[in-house]
KEGUNU-894420 format. One record per atom (N, C-alpha, C, O, CB): residue number from 1; residue in one letter; atom name; x, y, z. Coordinates in steps of 0.02 Angstrom, whole numbers. Glycine has a CB too. Example, Ala and Ser with C-alpha at 12.3 -4.5 7.8 and 13.67 -1.06 7.14 Angstrom:
+-----+-----+------+--------+--------+--------+
|   n | res | atom |     xx |     yy |     zz |
+-----+-----+------+--------+--------+--------+
|   1 |   A |    N |    660 |   -284 |    390 |
|   1 |   A |   CA |    615 |   -225 |    390 |
|   1 |   A |    C |    660 |   -165 |    390 |
|   1 |   A |    O |    712 |   -166 |    423 |
|   1 |   A |   CB |    565 |   -224 |    452 |
|   2 |   S |    N |    642 |   -112 |    354 |
|   2 |   S |   CA |    684 |    -53 |    357 |
|   2 |   S |    C |    645 |      2 |    394 |
|   2 |   S |    O |    670 |     57 |    402 |
|   2 |   S |   CB |    704 |    -30 |    286 |
+-----+-----+------+--------+--------+--------+
END
This chain:
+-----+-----+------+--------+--------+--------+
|   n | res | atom |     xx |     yy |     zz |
+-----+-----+------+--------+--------+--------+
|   1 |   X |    N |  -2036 |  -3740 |   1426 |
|   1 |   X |   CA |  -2023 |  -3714 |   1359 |
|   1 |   X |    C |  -2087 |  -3699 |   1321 |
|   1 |   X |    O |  -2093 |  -3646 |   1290 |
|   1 |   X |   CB |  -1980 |  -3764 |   1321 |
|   2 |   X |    N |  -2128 |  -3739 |   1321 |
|   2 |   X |   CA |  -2198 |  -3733 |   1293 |
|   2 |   X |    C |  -2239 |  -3671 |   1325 |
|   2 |   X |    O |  -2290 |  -3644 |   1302 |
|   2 |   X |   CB |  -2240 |  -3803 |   1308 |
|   3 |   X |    N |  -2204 |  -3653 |   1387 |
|   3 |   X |   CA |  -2256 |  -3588 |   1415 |
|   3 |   X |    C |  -2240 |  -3533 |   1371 |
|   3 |   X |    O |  -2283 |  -3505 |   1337 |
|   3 |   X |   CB |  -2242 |  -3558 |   1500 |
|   4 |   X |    N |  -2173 |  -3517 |   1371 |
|   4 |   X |   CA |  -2119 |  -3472 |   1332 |
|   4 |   X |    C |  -2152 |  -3457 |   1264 |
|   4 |   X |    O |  -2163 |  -3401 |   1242 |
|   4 |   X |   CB |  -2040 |  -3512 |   1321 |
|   5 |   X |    N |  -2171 |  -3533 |   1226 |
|   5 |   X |   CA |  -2179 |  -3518 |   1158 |
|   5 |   X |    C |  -2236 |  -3472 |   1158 |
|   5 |   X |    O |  -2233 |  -3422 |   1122 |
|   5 |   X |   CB |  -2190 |  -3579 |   1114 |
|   6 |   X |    N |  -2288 |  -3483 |   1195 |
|   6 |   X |   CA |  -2365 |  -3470 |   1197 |
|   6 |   X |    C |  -2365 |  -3404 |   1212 |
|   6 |   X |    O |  -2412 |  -3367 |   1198 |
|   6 |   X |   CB |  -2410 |  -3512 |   1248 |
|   7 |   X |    N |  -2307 |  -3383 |   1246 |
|   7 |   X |   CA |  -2312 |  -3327 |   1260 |
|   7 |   X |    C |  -2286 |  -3291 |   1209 |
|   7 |   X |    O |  -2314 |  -3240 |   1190 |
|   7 |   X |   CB |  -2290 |  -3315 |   1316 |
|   8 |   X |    N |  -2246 |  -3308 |   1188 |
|   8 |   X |   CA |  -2210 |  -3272 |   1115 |
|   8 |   X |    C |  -2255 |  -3258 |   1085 |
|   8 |   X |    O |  -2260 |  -3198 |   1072 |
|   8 |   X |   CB |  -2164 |  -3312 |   1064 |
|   9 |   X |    N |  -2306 |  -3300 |   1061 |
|   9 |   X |   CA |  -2337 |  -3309 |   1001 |
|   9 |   X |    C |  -2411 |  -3260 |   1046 |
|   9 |   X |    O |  -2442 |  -3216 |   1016 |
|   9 |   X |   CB |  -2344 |  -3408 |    969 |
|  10 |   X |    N |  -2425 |  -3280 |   1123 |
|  10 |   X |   CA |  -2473 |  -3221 |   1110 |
|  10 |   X |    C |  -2451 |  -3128 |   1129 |
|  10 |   X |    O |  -2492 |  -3084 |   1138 |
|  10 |   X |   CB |  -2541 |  -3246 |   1159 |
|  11 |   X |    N |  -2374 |  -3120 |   1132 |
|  11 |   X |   CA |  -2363 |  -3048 |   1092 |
|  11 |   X |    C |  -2361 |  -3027 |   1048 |
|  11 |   X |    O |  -2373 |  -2971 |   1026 |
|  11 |   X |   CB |  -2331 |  -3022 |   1091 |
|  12 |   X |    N |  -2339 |  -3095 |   1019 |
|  12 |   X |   CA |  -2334 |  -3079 |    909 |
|  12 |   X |    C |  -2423 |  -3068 |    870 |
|  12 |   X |    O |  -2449 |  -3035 |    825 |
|  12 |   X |   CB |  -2288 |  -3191 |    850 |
|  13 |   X |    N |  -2444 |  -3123 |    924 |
|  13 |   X |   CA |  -2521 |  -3111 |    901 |
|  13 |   X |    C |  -2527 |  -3156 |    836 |
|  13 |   X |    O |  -2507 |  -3139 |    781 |
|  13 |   X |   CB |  -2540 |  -3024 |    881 |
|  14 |   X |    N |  -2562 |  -3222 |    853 |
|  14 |   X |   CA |  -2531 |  -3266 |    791 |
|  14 |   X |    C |  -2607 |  -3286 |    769 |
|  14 |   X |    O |  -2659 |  -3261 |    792 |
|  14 |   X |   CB |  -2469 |  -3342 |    813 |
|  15 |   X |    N |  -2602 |  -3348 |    713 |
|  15 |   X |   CA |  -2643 |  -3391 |    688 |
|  15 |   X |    C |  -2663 |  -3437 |    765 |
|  15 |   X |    O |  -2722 |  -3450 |    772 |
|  15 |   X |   CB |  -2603 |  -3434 |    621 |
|  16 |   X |    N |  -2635 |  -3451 |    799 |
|  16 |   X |   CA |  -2653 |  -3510 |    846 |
|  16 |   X |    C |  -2710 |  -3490 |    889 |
|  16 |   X |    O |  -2725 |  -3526 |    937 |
|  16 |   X |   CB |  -2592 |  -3532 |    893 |
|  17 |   X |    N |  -2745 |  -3432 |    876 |
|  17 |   X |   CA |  -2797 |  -3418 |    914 |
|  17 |   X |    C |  -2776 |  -3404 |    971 |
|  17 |   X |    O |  -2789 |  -3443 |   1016 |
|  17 |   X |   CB |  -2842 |  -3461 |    917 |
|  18 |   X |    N |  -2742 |  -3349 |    984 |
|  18 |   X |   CA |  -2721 |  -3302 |   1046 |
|  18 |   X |    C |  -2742 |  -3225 |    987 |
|  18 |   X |    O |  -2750 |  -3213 |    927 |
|  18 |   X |   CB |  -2610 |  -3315 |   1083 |
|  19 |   X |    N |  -2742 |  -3198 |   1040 |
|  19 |   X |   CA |  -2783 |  -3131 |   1016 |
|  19 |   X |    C |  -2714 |  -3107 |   1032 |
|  19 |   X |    O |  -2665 |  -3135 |   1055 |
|  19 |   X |   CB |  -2863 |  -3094 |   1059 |
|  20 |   X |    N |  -2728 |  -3031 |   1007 |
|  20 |   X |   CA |  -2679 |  -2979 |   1015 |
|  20 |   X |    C |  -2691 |  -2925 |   1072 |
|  20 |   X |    O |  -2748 |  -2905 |   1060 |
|  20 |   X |   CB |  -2675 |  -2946 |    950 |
|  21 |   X |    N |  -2668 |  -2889 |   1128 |
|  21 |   X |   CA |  -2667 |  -2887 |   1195 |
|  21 |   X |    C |  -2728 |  -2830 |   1148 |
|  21 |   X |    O |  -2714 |  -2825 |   1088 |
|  21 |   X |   CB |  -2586 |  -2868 |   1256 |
|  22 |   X |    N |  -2782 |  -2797 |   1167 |
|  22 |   X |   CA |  -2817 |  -2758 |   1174 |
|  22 |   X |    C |  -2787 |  -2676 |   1183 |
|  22 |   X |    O |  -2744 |  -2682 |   1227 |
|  22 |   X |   CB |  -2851 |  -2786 |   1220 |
|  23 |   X |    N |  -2789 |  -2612 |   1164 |
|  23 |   X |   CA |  -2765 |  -2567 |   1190 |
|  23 |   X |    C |  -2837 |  -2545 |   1224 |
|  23 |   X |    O |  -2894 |  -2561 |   1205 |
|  23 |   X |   CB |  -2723 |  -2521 |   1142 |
|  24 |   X |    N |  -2814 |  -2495 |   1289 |
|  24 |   X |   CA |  -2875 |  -2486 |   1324 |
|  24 |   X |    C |  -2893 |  -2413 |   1302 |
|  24 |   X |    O |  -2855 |  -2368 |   1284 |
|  24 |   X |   CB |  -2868 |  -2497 |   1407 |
|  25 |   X |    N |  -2947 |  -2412 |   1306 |
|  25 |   X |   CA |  -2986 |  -2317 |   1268 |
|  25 |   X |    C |  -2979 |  -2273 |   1328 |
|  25 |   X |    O |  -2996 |  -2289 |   1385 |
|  25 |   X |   CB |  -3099 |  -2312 |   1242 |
|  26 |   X |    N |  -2957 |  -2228 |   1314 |
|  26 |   X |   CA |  -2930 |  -2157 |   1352 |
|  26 |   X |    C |  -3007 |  -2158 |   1358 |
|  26 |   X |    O |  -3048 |  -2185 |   1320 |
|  26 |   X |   CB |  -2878 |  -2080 |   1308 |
|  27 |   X |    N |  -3020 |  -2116 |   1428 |
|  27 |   X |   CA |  -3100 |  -2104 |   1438 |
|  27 |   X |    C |  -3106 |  -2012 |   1404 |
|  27 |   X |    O |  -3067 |  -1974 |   1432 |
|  27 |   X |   CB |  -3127 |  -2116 |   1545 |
|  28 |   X |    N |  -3127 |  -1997 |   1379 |
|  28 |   X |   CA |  -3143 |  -1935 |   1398 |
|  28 |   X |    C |  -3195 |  -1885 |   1427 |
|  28 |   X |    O |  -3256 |  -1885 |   1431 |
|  28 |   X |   CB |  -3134 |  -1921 |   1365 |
|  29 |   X |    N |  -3141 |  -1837 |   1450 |
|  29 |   X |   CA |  -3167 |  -1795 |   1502 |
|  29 |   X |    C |  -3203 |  -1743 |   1489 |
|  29 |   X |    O |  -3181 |  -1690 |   1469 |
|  29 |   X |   CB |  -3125 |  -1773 |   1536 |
|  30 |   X |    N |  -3279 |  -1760 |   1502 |
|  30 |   X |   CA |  -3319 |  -1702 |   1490 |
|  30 |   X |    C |  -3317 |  -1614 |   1522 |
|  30 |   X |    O |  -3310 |  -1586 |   1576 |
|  30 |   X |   CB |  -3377 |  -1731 |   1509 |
|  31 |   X |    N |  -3324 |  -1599 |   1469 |
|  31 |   X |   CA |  -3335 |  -1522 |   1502 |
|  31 |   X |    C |  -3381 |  -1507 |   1528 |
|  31 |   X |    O |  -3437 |  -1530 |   1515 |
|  31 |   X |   CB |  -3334 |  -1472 |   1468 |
|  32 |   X |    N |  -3371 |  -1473 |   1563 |
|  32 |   X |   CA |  -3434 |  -1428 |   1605 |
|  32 |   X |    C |  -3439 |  -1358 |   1581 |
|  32 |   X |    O |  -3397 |  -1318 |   1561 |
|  32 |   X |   CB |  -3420 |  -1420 |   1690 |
|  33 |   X |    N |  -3510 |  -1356 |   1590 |
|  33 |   X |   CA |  -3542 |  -1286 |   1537 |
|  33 |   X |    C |  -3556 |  -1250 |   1577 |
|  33 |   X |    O |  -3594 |  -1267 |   1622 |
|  33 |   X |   CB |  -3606 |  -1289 |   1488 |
|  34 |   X |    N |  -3532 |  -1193 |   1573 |
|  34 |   X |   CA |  -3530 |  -1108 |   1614 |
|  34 |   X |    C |  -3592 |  -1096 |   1606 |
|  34 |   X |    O |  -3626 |  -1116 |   1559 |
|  34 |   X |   CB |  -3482 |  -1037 |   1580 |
|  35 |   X |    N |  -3613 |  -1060 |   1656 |
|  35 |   X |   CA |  -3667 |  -1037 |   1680 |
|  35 |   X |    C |  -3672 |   -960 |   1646 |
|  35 |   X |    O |  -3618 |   -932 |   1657 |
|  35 |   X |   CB |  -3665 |  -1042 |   1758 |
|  36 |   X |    N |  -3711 |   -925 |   1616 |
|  36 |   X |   CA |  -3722 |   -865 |   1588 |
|  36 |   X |    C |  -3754 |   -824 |   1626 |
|  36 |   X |    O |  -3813 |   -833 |   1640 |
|  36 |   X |   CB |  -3750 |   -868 |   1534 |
|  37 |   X |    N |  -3719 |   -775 |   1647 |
|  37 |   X |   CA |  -3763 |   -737 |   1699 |
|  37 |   X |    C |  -3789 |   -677 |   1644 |
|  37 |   X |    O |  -3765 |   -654 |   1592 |
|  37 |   X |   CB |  -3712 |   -704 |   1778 |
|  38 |   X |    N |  -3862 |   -661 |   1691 |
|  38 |   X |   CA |  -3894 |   -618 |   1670 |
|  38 |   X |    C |  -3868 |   -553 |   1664 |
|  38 |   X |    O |  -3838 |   -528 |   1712 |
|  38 |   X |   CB |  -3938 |   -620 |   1699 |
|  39 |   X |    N |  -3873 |   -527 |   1623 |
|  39 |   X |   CA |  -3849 |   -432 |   1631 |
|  39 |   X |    C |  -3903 |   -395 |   1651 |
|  39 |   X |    O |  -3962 |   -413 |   1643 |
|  39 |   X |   CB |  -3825 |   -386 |   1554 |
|  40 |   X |    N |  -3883 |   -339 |   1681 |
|  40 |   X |   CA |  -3932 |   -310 |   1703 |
|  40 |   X |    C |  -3924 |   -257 |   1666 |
|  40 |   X |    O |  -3871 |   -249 |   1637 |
|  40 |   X |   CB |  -3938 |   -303 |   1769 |
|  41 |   X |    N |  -3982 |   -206 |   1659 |
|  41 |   X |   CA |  -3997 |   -174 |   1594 |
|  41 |   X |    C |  -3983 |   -104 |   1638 |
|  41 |   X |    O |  -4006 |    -88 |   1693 |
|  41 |   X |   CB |  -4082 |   -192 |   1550 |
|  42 |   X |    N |  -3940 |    -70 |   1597 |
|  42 |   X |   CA |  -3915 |      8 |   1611 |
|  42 |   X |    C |  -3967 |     57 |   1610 |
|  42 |   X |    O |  -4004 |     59 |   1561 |
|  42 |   X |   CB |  -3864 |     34 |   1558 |
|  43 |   X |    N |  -3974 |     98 |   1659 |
|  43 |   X |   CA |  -4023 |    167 |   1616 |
|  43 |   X |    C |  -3982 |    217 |   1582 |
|  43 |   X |    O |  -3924 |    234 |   1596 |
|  43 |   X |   CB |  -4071 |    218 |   1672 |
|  44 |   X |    N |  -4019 |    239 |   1537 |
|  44 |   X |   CA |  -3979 |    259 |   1489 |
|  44 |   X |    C |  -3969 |    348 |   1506 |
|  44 |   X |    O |  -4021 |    378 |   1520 |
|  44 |   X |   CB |  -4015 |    237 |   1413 |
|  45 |   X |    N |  -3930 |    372 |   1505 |
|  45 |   X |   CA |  -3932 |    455 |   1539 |
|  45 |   X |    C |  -3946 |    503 |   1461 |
|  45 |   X |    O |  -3939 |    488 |   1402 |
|  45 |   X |   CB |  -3829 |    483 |   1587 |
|  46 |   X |    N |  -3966 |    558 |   1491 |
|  46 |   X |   CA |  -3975 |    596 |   1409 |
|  46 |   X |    C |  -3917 |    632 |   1417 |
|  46 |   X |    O |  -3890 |    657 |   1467 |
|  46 |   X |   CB |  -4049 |    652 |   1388 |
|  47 |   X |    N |  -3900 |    631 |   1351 |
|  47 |   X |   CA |  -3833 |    666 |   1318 |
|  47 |   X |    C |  -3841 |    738 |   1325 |
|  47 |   X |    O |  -3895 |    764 |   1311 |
|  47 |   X |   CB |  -3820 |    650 |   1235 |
|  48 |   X |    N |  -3782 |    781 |   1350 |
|  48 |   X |   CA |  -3801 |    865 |   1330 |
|  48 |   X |    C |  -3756 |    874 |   1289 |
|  48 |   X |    O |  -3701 |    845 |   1287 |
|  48 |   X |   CB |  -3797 |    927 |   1388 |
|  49 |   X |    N |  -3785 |    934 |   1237 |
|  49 |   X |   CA |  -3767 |    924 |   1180 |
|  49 |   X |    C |  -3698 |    974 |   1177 |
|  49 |   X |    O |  -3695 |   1030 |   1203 |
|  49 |   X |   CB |  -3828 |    937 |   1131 |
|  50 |   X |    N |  -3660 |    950 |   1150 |
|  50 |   X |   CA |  -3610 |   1009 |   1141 |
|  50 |   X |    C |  -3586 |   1072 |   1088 |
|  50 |   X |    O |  -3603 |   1080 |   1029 |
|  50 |   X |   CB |  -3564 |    980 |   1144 |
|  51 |   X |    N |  -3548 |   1106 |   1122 |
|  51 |   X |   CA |  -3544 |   1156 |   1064 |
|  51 |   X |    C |  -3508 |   1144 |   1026 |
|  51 |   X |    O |  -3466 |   1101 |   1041 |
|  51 |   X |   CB |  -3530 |   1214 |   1074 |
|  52 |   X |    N |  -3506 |   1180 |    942 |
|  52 |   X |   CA |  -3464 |   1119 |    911 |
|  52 |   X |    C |  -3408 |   1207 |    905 |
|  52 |   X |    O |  -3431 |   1264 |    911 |
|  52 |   X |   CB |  -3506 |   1053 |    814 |
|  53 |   X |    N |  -3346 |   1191 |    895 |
|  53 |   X |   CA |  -3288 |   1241 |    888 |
|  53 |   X |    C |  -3285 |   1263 |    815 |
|  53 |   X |    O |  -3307 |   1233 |    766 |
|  53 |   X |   CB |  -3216 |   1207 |    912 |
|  54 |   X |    N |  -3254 |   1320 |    818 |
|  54 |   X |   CA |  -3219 |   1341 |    756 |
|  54 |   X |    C |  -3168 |   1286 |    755 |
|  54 |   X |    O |  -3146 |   1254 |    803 |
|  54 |   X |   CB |  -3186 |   1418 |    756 |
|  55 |   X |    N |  -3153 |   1280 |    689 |
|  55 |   X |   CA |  -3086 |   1267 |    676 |
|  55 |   X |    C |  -3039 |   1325 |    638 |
|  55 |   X |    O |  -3055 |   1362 |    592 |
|  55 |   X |   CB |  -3088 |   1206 |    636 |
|  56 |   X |    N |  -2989 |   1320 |    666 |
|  56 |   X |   CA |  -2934 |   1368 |    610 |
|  56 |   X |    C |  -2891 |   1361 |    569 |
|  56 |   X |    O |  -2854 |   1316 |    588 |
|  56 |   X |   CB |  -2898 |   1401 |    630 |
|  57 |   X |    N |  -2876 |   1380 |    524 |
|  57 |   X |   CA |  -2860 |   1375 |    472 |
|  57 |   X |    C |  -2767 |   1383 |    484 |
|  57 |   X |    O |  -2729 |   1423 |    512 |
|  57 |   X |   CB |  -2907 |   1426 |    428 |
|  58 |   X |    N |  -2761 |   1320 |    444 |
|  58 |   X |   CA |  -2693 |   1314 |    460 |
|  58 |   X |    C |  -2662 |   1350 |    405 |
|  58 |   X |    O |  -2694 |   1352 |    353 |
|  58 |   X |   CB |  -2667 |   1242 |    467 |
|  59 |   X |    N |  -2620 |   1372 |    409 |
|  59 |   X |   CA |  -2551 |   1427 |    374 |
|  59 |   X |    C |  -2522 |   1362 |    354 |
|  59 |   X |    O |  -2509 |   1315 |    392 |
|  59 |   X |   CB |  -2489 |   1489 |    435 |
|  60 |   X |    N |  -2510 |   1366 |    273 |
|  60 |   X |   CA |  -2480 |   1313 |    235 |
|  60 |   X |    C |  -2403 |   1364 |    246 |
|  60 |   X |    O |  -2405 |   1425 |    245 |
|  60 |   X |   CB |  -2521 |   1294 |    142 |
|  61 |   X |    N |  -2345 |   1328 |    255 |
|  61 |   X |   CA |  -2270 |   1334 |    255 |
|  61 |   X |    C |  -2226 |   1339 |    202 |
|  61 |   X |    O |  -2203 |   1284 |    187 |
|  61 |   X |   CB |  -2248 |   1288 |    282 |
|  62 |   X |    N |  -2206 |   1384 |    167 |
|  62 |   X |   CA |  -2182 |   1395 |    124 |
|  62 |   X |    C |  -2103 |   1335 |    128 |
|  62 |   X |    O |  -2067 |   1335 |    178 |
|  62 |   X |   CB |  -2181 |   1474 |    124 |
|  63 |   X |    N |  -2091 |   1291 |     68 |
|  63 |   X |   CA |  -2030 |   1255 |     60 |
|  63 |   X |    C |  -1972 |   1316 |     38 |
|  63 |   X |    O |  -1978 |   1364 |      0 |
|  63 |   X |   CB |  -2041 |   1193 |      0 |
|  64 |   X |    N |  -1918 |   1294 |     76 |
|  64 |   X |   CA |  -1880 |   1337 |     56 |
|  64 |   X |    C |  -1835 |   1333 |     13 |
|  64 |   X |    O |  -1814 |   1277 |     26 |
|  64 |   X |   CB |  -1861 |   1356 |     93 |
|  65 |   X |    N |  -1792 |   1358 |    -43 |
|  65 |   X |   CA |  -1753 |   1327 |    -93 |
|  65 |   X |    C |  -1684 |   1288 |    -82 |
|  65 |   X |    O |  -1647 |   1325 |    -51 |
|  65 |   X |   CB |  -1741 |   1377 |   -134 |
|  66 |   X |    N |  -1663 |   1244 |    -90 |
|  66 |   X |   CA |  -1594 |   1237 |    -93 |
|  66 |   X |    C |  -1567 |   1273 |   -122 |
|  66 |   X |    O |  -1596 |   1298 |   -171 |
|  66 |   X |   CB |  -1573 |   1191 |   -110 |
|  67 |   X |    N |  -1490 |   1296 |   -103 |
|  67 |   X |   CA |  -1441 |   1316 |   -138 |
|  67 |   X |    C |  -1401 |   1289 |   -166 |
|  67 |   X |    O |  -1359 |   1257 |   -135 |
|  67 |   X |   CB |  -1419 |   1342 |   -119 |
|  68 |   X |    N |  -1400 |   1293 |   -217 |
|  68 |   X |   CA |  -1349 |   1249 |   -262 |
|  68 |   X |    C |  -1267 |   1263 |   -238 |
|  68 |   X |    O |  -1242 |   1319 |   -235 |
|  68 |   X |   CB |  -1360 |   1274 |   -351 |
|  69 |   X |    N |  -1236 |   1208 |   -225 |
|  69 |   X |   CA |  -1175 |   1247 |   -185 |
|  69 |   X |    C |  -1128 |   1256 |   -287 |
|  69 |   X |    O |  -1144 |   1241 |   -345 |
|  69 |   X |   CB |  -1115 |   1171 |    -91 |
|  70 |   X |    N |  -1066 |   1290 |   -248 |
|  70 |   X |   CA |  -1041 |   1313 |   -316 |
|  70 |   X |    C |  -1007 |   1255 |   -317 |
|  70 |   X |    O |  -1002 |   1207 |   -279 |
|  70 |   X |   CB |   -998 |   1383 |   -327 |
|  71 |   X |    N |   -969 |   1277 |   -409 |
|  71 |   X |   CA |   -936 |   1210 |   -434 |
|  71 |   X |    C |   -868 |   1186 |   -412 |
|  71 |   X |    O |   -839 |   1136 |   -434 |
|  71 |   X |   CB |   -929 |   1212 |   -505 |
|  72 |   X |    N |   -845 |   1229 |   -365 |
|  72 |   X |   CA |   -787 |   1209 |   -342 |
|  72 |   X |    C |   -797 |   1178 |   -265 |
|  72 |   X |    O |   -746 |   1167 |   -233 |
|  72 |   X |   CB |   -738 |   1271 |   -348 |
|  73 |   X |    N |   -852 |   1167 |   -238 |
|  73 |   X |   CA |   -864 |   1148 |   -164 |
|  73 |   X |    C |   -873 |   1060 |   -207 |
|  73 |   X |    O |   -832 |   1019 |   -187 |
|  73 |   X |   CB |   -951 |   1199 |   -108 |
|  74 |   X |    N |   -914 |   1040 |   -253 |
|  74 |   X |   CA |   -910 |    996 |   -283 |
|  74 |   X |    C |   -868 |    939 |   -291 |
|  74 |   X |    O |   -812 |    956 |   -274 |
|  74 |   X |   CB |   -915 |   1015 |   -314 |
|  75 |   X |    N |   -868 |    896 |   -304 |
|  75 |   X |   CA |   -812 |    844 |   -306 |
|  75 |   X |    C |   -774 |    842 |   -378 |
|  75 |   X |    O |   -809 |    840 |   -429 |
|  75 |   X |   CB |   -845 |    769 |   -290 |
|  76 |   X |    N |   -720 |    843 |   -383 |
|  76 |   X |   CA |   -702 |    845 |   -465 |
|  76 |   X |    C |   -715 |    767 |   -502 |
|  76 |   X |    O |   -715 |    710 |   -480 |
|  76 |   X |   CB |   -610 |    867 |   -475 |
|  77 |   X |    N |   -721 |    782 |   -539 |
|  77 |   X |   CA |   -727 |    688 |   -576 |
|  77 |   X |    C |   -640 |    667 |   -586 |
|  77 |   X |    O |   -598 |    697 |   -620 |
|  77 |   X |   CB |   -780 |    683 |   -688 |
|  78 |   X |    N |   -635 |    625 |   -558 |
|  78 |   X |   CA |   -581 |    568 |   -578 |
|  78 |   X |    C |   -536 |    611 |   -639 |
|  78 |   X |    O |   -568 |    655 |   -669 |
|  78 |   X |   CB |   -624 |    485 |   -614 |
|  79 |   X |    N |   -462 |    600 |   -658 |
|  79 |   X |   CA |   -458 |    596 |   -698 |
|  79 |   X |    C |   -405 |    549 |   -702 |
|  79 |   X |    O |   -385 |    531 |   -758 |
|  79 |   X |   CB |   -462 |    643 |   -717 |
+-----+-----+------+--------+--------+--------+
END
């Protein structure tokens, strides 16, 4: 019975001088650092130059009118 108590008391974690179980520390896991590779340097080509175009002129579009339909295509109001 006396083992029982001791044990109670060291999960509860008491005054009687039993400690409280320790939690253990997660280790962590170092990273490893990538290696940077060198670039190698482009030669650079010369540009030929281009011709530059007309542009043309766009034709603005005339809107065209609605027609007002007549007063009898209309809906009559309520009466």
């Amino acid at each position: 019975h006396i083992f029982h108590a001791r044990r109670e008391l060291r999960i509860t974690g008491t005054e009687r001088g039993w400690k409280k179980k320790k939690k253990k520390k997660k280790k962590k896991k170092k990273k490893k650092k990538k290696k940077k590779k060198k670039k190698k340097k482009k030669k650079k080509k010369k540009k030929k130059k281009k011709k530059k175009k007309k542009k043309k002129k766009k034709k603005k579009k005339k809107k065209k009118k609605k027609k007002k339909k007549p007063i009898s295509m209309k809906q009559s109001p309520k009466e």
